[in-house]
C-alpha angles and dihedrals in degrees: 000000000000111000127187128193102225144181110195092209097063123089092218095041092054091044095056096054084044078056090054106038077052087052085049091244119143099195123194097262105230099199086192094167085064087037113033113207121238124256085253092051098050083051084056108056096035079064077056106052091034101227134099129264103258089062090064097058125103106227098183093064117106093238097055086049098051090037118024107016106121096013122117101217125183117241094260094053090045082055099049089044081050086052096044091043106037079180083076103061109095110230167291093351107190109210113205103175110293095348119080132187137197105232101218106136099016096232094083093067081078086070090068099041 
């Protein structure tokens, strides 16, 4: 099962799960930003995507700027601010099993199917 983790009010994010129905994929929608994910399920999913956690912030959201901008914060604490600020989390991240993608641009959904 294809999962994304998805926030309807986001272009990208939209246009990820858009990639995906074309593609005549139904994912599992995660609305994390109803729903925050917890600090071990972040971990999960960056051994997923392969990359550190640093790599999976957003650095243009207001909340990265006021609070983070300018700290050097192990992974584990960029994962605990992910799981405090859901903002901060880059997306959408398409989970295929144990691979996972960030979806900007949304070609490169196409790595994990």
């Amino acid at each position: 099962m294809i999962q994304i983790l998805h926030n309807p009010r986001c272009t990208k994010s939209r246009e990820g799960l858009q990639f995906l129905q074309s593609e005549g994929l139904q994912p599992e929608e995660i609305l994390y930003m109803d729903h925050p994910l917890s600090a071990e399920e972040i971990k999960t999913i960056l051994k997923k995507l392969g990359i550190p956690a640093i790599d999976w912030v957003r650095k243009n959201e207001a909340i990265f700027k006021e609070e983070y901008k300018g700290k050097d914060l192990t992974d584990d604490q960029w994962v605990e601010a992910m799981a405090k600020h859901p903002k901060l989390m880059e997306r959408p991240v398409i989970i295929n099993g144990s691979i996972a993608v960030i979806g900007r641009p949304a070609e490169n959904i196409r790595k994990v199917l």
